[in-house]
DOKOLLO-751928 format. One line per 3 residues: number of its first residue (from 1); for each residue x, y, z of C-alpha. Coordinates in steps of 0.001 Angstrom, whole numbers, plus 500000, padded with zeros to 6 digits. Layout:
BEGIN
NUM> X,Y,Z  ...
This chain:
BEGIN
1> 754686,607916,714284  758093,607800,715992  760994,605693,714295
4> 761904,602666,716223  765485,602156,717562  767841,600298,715815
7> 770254,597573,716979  773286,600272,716607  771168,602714,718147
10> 770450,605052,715667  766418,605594,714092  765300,602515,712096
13> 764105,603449,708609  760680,603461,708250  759459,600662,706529
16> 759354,600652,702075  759669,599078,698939  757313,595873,697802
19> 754350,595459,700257  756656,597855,702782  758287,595167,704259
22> 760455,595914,707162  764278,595315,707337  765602,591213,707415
25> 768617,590814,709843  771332,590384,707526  772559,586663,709268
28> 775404,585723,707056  776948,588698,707233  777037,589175,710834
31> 778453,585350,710899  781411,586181,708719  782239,588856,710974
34> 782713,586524,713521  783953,587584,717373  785284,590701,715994
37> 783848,593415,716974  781664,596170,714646  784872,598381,714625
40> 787226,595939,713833  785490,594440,711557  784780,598176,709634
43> 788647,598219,709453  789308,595510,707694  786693,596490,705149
46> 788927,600029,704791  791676,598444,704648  791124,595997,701799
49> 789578,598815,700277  793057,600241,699897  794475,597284,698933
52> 792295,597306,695404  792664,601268,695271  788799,601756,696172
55> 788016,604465,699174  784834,603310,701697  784372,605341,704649
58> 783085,602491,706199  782493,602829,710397  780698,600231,712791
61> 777564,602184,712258  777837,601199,708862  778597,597216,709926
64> 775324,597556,712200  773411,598949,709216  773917,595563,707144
67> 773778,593583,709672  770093,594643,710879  769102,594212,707252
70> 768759,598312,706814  771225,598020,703654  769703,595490,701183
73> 772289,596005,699186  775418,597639,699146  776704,600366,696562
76> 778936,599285,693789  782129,600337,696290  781433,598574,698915
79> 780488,595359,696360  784023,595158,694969  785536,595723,698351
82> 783634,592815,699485  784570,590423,695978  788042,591355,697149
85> 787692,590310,700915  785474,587205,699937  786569,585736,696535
88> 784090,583694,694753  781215,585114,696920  778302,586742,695202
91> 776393,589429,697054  773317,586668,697792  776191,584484,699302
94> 777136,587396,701638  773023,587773,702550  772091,590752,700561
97> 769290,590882,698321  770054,590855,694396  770948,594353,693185
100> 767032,594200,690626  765446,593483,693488  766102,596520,695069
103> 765618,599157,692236  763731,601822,693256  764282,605393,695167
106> 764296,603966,698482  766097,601114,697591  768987,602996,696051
109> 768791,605297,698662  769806,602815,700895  772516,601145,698393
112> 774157,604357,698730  775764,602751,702463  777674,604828,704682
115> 776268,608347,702977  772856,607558,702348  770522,610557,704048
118> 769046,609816,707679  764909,609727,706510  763175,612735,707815
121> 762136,612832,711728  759559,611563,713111  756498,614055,712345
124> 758339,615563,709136  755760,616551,706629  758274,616264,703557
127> 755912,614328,700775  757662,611046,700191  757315,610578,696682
130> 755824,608285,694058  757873,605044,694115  759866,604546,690849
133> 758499,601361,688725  761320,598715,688803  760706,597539,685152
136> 760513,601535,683676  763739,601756,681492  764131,605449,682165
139> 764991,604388,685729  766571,600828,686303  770074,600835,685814
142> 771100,604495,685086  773703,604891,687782  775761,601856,686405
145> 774812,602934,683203  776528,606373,683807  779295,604685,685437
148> 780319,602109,682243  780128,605929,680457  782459,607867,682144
151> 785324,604725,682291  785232,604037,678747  784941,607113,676663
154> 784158,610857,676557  780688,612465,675211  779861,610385,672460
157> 780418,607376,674741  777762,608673,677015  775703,610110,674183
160> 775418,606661,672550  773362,605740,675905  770413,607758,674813
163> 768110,605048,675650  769002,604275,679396  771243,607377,680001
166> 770334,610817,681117  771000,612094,677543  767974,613867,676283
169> 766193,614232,679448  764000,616906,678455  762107,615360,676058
172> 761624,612402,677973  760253,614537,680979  757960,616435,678536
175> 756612,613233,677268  756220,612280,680894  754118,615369,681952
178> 754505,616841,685123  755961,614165,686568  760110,615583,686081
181> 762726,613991,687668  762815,611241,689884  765014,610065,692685
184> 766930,607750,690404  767716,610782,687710  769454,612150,691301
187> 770798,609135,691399  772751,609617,688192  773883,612587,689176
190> 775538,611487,692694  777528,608635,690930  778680,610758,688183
193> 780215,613009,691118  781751,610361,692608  783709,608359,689455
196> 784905,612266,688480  786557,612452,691918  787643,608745,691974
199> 788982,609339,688220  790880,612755,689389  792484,611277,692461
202> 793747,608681,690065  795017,610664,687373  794374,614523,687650
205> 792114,616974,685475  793720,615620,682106  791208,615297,679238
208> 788711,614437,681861  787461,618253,682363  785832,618286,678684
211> 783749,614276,679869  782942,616004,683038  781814,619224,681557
214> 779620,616974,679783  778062,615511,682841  777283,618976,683893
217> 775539,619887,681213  773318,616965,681509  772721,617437,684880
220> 771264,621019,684170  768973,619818,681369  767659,617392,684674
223> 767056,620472,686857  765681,622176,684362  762827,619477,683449
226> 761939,619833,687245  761359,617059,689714  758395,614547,691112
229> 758678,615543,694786  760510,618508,696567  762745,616365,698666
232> 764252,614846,694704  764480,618682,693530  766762,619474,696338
235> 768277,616624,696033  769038,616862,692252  770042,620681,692610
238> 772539,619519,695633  774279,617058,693353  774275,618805,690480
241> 775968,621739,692647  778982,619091,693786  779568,618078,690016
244> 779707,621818,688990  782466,621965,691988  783608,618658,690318
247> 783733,620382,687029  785369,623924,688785  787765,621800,690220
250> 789403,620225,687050  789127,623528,684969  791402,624707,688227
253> 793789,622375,688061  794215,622616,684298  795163,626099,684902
256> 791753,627556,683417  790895,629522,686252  788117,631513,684753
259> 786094,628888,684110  786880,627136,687254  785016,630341,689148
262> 781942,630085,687056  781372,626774,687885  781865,627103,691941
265> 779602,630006,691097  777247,627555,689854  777484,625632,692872
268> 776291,628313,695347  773798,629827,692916  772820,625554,693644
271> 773675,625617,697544  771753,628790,697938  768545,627082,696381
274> 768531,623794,697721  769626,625284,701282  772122,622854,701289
277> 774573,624331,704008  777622,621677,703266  777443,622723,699541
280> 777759,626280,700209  780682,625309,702845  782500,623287,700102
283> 781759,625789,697166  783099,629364,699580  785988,626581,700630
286> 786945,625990,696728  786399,629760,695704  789030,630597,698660
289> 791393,627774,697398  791018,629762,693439  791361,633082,695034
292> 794348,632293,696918  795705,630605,693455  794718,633669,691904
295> 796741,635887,693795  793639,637401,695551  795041,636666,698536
298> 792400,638712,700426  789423,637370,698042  790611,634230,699920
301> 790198,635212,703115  786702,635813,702815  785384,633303,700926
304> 787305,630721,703313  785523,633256,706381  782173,632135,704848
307> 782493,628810,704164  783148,628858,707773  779849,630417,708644
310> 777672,628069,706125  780134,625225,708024  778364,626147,711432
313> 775694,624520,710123  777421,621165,709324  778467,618671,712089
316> 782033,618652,710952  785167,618987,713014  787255,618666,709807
319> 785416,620870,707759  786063,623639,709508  789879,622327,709934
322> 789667,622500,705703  787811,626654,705777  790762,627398,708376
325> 793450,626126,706618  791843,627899,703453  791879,630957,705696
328> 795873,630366,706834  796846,630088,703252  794762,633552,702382
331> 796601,635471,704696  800564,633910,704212  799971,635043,700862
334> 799087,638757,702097  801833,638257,703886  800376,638299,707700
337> 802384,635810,710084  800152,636643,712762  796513,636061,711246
340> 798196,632858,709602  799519,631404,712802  795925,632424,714231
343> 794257,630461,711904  796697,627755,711581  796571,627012,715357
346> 792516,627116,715085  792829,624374,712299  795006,622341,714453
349> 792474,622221,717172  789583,621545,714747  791225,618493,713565
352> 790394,614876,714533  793248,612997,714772  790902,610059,714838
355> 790159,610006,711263  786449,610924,709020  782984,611187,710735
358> 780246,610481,710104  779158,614070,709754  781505,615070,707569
361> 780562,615674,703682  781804,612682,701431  784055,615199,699113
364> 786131,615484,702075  787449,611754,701484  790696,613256,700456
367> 791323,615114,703532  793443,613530,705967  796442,613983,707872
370> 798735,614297,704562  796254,617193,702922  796929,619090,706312
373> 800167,618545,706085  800489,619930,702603  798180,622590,703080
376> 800156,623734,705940  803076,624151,703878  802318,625907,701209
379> 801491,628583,703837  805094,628414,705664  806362,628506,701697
382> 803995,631771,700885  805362,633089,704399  809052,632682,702905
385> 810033,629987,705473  811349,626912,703295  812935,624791,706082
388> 809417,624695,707823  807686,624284,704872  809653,621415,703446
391> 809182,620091,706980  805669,619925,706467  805884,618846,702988
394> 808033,615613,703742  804995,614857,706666  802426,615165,703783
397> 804338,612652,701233  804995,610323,704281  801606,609810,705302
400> 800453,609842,701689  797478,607951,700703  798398,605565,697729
403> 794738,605862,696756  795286,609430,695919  798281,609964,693423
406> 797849,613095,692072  798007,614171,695346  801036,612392,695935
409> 802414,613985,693275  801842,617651,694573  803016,617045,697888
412> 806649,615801,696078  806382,618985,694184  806057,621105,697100
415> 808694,619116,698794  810911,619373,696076  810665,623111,695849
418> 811171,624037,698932  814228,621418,699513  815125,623732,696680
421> 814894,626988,698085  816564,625442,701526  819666,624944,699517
424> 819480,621374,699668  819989,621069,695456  820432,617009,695081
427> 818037,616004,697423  815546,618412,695597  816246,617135,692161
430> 815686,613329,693457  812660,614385,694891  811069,616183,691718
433> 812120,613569,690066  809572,611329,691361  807049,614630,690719
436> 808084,613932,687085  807709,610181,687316  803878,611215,688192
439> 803567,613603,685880  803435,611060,683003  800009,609272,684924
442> 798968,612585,686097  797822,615289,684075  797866,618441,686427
445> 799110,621730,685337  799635,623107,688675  802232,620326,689722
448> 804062,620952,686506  804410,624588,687267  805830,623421,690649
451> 808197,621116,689176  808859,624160,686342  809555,626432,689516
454> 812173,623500,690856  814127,623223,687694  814473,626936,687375
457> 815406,627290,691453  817864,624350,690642  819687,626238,687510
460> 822975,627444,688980  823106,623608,690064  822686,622236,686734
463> 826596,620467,686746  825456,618743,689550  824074,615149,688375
466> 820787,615097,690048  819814,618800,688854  820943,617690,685385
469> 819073,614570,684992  816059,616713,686424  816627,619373,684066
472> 816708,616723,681170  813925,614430,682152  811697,617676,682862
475> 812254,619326,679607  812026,616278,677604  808597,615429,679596
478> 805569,615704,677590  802022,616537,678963  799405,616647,676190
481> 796519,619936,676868  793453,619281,678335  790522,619107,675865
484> 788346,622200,676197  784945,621715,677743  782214,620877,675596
């Protein structure tokens, strides 16, 4: 039976949970929005979600989703966002349901907002699944369970959560029977992506690689006991192929690049069996971004090449901006100015200026109009063009995104180092100089090897008061190693 249309326009879900009750018009909500429209009103969420250092990709379509009553509840994102815009308001006052009362698969499904899946079409034959029991221990709560984990300690913090956590799985699944997995277990395993990437935008790999390693290895134990329903097994293998990217991603930016291509290994051995196109896209578009670091400049090329052809399958302008500007850096570094400018031009036209879609993947949060920027000039840097490059570097830390420091921090690296290499010493020392400021919040190897490069261009400079502070402060800066991986 065909889905009904929605108020925004888009299918209605079908209906589910207790007695299969069909969505409640979210009233309040739509009252505090007041004459604004959908769009404006999405704005305002975004933009208070900036002001408390959260990141929402929230869109009208999103606005019309809680407003027809299709979210129940919102994730735990969008619920602090919301605190923040309406103090002293509890998520009943604002006219969703209680966050028990909507445990369940297709209840968290749904608190996932923006992101959560569209259900299958109309005529789909994809078995739905048995429901999850609300009062089952094994499944209420995990996701904020595995959230209070990962912000207060490393594996023996999540370890001593045995009970509700996803620690020792397999037993519990071969206690269960054949019944595996279920969606909330793929649950887990979504959040724990997403507070590694809020936790690295905030800080950098650090001693975080060795807690998120950790995660991985949990999430493979889940895969392994098998899941309740086909559409959770793909699901599970999908998310437990973006936290070995997660995981890939932090041994890279620790330097450990070995281990950082086993794991995005992992993640297409993960894409490839869940058919998950935008998994393969983002694994061949971090294998390109290794490759490149590498110095397998053509290694790069290809893997960014293929991302682009898993990307076909993905309705996402920016995406294929990303595999192109993957493909651009590739080929500066073998040292081809016309292949570069090729691809560079081809990533300019992919772009949006307008901002995220709703069909791009939600790891590309951190790619906007400063990561282009940036990306851009590393390849006029590789192509031995500093004035260019520091020209795109300044447009990168200028329309930095607070939200993101360690980013922040590599752009004023890259701008300091080429400022550097333009022959512009004291403006490049004051500029590292705020690198090194970072660099004692953000634990990333790579930027220090920027800021190492800086201090060494800046040498013959050193009697110059800004190179010699920046020579001081960098040598007297102390980054502790990252923990290995458990």
């Amino acid at each position: 039976m065909a889905s009904k249309p929605s108020a925004t326009g888009g299918p209605r879900r079908a209906s589910n949970g207790a007695g299969g009750r069909a969505p409640v018009p979210n009233t309040v909500f739509r009252a505090l929005r007041g004459s604004r429209s959908p769009g404006e009103f999405a704005s305002e969420v975004r933009r208070a979600a900036r002001e408390i250092g959260e990141h929402v990709s929230c869109d009208a379509r999103y606005i019309g989703r809680v407003e027809s009553g299709e979210i129940r509840c919102p994730n735990y994102a969008y619920e602090r966002v919301f605190a923040h815009m309406f103090p002293g308001r509890t998520l009943t006052d604002l006219g969703f349901a209680p966050r028990a009362s909507v445990r369940g698969r297709a209840a968290r499904v749904r608190d996932r907002g923006w992101d959560a899946p569209d259900p299958p079409p109309a005529g789909s034959e994809e078995p739905p699944g048995p429901p999850d029991i609300a009062g089952d221990p094994r499944e209420d709560g995990r996701s904020d369970v595995l959230r209070r984990a990962f912000m207060t300690g490393g594996p023996a913090a999540v370890a001593s959560l045995a009970p509700l956590g996803i620690v020792g799985l397999g037993a519990r699944a071969a206690a269960a029977g054949p019944a595996g997995a279920g969606g909330s277990d793929a649950a887990a395993v979504e959040e724990a992506v997403r507070e590694i990437r809020l936790l690295d935008d905030r800080q950098g790999a650090g001693d975080l690689l060795a807690r998120a390693a950790e995660q991985l290895r949990l999430a493979w134990e889940l895969v392994d006991a098998g899941a309740r329903a086909p559409a959770v097994d793909a699901r599970l293998r999908s998310g437990t192929g973006e936290l070995a990217i997660s995981v890939g991603w932090l041994a890279h930016d620790s330097g450990r690049l070995d281990t950082a291509r086993e794991h995005y290994d992992e993640a297409l051995a993960c894409a490839r069996w869940s058919g998950d196109a935008a998994l393969e896209a983002h694994a061949f578009c971090n294998l390109a971004f290794l490759a490149r670091d590498a110095n397998r400049p053509r290694e790069a090329v290809r893997a960014a090449q293929a991302g682009q052809q898993a990307a076909r399958r993905v309705p996402s302008r920016r995406l294929r901006a990303l595999l192109l500007l993957r493909e651009a850096g590739g080929w500066a570094r073998l040292g081809d100015r016309r292949a570069c400018e090729e691809a560079l031009a081809g990533a300019e036209a992919a772009h949006p200026g307008a901002g995220p879609t709703d069909g791009d993947p939600e790891w590309m949060s951190f790619f906007g109009d400063a990561e282009f920027a940036g990306l851009r000039a590393q390849c006029w840097a590789a192509l031995g063009e500093p004035e260019r490059a520091a020209e795109s570097a300044r447009q990168a830390v200028e329309l930095r995104d607070p939200h993101f420091v360690r980013n922040i921090a590599l752009f004023s690296a890259i701008l300091a180092e080429q400022q550097a290499l333009a022959g512009e010493p004291r403006e490049a020392a004051v500029t590292a100089l705020g690198a090194v400021d970072s660099l004692e919040r953000v634990r990333s190897v790579r930027v220090r090897e920027i800021v190492g490069r800086t201090v060494e261009v800046l040498e013959p400079y050193r009697s110059l008061p800004e190179p010699a502070l920046l020579r001081e402060r960098f040598r007297a800066l102390t980054v502790p190693a990252p923990r290995a991986p458990a």
